[in-house]
N, CA, C and O atoms as a GROMACS GRO file, in nm:
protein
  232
    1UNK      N    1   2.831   7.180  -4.294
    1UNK     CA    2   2.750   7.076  -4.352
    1UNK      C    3   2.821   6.942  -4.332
    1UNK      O    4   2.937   6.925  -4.368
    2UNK      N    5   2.736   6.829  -4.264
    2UNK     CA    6   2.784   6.711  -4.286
    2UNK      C    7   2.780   6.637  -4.383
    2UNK      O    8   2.693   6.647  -4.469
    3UNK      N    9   2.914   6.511  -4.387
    3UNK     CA   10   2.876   6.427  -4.506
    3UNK      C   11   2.798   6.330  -4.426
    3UNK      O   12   2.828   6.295  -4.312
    4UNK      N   13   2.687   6.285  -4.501
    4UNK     CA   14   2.646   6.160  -4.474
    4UNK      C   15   2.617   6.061  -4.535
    4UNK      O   16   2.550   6.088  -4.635
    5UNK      N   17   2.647   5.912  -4.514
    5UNK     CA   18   2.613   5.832  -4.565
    5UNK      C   19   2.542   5.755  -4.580
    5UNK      O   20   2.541   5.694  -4.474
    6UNK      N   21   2.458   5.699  -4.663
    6UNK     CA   22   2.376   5.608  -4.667
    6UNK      C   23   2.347   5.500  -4.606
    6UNK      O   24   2.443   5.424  -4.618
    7UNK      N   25   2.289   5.467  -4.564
    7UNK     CA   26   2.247   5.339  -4.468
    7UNK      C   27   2.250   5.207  -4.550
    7UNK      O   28   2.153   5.183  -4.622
    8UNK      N   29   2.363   5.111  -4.547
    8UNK     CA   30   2.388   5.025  -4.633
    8UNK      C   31   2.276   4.921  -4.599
    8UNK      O   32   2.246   4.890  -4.484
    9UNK      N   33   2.204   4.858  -4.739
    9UNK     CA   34   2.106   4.802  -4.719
    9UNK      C   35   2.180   4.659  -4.823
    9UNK      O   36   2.281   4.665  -4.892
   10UNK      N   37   2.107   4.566  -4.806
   10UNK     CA   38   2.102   4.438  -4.901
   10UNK      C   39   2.024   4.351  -4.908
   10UNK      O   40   1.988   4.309  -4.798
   11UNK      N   41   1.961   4.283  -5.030
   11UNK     CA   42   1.842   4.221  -5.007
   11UNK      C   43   1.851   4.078  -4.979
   11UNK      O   44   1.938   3.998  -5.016
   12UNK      N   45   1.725   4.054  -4.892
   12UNK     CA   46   1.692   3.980  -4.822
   12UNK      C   47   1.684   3.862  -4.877
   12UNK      O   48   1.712   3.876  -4.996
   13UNK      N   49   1.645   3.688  -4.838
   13UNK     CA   50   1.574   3.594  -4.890
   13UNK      C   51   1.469   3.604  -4.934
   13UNK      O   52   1.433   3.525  -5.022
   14UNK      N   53   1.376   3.716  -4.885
   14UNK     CA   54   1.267   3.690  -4.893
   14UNK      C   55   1.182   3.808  -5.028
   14UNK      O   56   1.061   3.831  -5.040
   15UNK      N   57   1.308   3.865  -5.120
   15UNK     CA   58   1.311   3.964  -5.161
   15UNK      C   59   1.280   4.128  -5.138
   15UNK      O   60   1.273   4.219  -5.221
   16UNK      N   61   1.260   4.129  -4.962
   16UNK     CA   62   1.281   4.295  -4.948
   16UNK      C   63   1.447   4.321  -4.891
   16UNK      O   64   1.544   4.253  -4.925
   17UNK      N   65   1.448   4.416  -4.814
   17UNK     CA   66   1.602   4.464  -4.780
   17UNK      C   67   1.598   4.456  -4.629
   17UNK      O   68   1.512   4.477  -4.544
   18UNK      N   69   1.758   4.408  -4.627
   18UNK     CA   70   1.761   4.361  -4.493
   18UNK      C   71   1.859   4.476  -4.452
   18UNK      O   72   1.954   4.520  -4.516
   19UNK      N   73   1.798   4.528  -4.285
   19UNK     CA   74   1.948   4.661  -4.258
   19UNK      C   75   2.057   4.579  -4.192
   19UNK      O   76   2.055   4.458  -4.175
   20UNK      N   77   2.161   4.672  -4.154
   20UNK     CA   78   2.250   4.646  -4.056
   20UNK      C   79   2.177   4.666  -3.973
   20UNK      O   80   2.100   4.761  -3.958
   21UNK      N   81   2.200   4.542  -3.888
   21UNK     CA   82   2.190   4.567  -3.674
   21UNK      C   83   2.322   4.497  -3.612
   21UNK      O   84   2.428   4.459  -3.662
   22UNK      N   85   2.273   4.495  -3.488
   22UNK     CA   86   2.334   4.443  -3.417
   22UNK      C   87   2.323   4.345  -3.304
   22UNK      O   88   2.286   4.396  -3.199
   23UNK      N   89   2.351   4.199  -3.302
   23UNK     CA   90   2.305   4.138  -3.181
   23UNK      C   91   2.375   4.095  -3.109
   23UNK      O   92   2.493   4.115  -3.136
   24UNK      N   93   2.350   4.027  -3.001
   24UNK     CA   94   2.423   3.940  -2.900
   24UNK      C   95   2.386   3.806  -2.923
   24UNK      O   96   2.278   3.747  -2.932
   25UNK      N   97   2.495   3.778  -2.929
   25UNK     CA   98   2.530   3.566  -2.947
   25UNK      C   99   2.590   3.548  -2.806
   25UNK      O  100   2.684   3.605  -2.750
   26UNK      N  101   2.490   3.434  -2.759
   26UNK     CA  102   2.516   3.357  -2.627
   26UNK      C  103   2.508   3.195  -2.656
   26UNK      O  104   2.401   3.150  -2.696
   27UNK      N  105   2.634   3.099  -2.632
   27UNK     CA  106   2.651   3.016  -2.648
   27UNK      C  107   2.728   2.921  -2.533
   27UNK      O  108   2.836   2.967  -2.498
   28UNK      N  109   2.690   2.805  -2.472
   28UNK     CA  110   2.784   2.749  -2.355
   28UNK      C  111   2.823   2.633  -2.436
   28UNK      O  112   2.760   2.600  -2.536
   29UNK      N  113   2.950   2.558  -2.384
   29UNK     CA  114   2.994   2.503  -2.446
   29UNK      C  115   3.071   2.418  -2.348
   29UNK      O  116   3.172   2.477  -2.308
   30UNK      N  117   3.052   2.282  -2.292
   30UNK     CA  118   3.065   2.252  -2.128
   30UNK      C  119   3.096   2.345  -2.008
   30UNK      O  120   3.007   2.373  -1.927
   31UNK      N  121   3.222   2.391  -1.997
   31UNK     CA  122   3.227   2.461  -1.892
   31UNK      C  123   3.270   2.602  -1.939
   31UNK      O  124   3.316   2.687  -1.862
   32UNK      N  125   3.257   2.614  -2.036
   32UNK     CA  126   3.273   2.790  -2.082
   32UNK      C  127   3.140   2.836  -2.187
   32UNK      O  128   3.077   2.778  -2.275
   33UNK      N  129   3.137   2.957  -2.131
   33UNK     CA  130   3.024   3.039  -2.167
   33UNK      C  131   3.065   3.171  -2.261
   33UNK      O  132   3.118   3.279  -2.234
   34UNK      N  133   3.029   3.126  -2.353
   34UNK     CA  134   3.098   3.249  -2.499
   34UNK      C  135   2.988   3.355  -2.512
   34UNK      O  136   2.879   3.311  -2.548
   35UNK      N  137   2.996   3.457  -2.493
   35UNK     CA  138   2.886   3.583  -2.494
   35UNK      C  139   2.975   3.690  -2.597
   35UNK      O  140   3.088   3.730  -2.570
   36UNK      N  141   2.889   3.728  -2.733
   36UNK     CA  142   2.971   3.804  -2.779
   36UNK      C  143   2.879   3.896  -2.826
   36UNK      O  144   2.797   3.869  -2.914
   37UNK      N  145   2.889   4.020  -2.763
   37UNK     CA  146   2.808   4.150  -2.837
   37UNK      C  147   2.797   4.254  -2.961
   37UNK      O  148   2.887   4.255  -3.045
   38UNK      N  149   2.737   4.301  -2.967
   38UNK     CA  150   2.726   4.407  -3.056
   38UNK      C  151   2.816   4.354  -3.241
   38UNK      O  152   2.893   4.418  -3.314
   39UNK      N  153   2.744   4.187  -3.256
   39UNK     CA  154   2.785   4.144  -3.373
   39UNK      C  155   2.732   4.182  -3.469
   39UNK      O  156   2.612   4.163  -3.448
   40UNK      N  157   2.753   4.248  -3.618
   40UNK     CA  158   2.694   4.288  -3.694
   40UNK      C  159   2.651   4.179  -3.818
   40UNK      O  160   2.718   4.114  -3.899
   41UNK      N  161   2.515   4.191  -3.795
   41UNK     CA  162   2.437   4.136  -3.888
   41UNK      C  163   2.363   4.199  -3.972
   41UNK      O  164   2.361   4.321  -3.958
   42UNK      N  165   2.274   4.135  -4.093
   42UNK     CA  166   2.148   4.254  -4.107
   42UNK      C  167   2.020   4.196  -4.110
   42UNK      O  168   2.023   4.088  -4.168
   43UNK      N  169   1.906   4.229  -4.069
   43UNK     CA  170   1.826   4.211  -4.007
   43UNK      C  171   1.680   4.275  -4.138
   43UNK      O  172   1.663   4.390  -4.177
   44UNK      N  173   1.601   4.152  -4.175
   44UNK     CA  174   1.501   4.237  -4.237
   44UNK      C  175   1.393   4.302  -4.205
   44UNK      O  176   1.338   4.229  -4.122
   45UNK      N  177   1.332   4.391  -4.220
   45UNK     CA  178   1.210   4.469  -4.176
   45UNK      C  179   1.126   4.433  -4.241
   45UNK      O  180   1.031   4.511  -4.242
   46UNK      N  181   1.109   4.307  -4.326
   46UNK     CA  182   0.970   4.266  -4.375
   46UNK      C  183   0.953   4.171  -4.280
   46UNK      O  184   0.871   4.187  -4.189
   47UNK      N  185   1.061   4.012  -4.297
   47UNK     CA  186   1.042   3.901  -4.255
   47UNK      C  187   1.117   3.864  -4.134
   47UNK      O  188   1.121   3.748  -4.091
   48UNK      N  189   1.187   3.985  -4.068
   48UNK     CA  190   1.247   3.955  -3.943
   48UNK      C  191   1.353   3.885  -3.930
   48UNK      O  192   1.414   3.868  -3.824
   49UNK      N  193   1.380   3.842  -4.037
   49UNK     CA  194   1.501   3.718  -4.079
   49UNK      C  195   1.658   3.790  -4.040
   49UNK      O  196   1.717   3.889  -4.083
   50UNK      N  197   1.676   3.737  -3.986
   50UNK     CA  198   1.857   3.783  -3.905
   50UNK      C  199   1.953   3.661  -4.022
   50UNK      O  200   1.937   3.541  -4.047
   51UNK      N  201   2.037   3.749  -4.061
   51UNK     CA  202   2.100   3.684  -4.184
   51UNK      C  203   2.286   3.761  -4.149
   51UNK      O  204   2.318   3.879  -4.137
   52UNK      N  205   2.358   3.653  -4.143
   52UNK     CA  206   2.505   3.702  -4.143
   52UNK      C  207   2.568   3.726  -4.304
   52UNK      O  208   2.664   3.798  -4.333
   53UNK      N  209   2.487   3.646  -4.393
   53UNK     CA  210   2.531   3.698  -4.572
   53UNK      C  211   2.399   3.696  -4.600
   53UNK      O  212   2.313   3.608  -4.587
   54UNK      N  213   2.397   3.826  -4.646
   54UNK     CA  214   2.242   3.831  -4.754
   54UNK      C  215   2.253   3.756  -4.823
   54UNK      O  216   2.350   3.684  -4.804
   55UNK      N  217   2.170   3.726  -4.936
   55UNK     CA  218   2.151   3.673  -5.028
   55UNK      C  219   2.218   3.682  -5.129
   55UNK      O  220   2.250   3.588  -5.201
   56UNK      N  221   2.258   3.836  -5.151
   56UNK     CA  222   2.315   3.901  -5.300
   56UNK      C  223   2.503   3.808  -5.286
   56UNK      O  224   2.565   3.768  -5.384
   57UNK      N  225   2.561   3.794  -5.115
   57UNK     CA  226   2.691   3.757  -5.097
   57UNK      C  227   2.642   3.582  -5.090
   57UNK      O  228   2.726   3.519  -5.025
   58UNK      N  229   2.577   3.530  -5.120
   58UNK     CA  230   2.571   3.381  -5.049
   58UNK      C  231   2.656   3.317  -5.172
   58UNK      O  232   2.683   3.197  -5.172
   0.00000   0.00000   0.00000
């Protein structure tokens, strides 16, 4: 039997719950180009809102 854990959730601005995802940040900056992947954010499934501190940490 596995343990498993819960899918950490936190709520949103918009008062539903936002999950963990993950995106890519692309930024240039004169002659260098900053690409950084698989940054963890969480992301809501009501309002789509990509948030680096929920609400509950702001």
């Amino acid at each position: 039997m596995r343990d498993t854990q819960p899918v950490p959730s936190r709520e949103c601005l918009c008062g539903q719950f936002a999950l963990p995802a993950k995106i890519t940040i692309e930024e240039e900056f004169e002659d260098i180009e900053l690409v950084i992947h698989n940054f963890p954010v969480f992301k809501c499934k009501q309002c789509g809102e990509i948030t680096i501190s929920p609400r509950e940490h702001v």
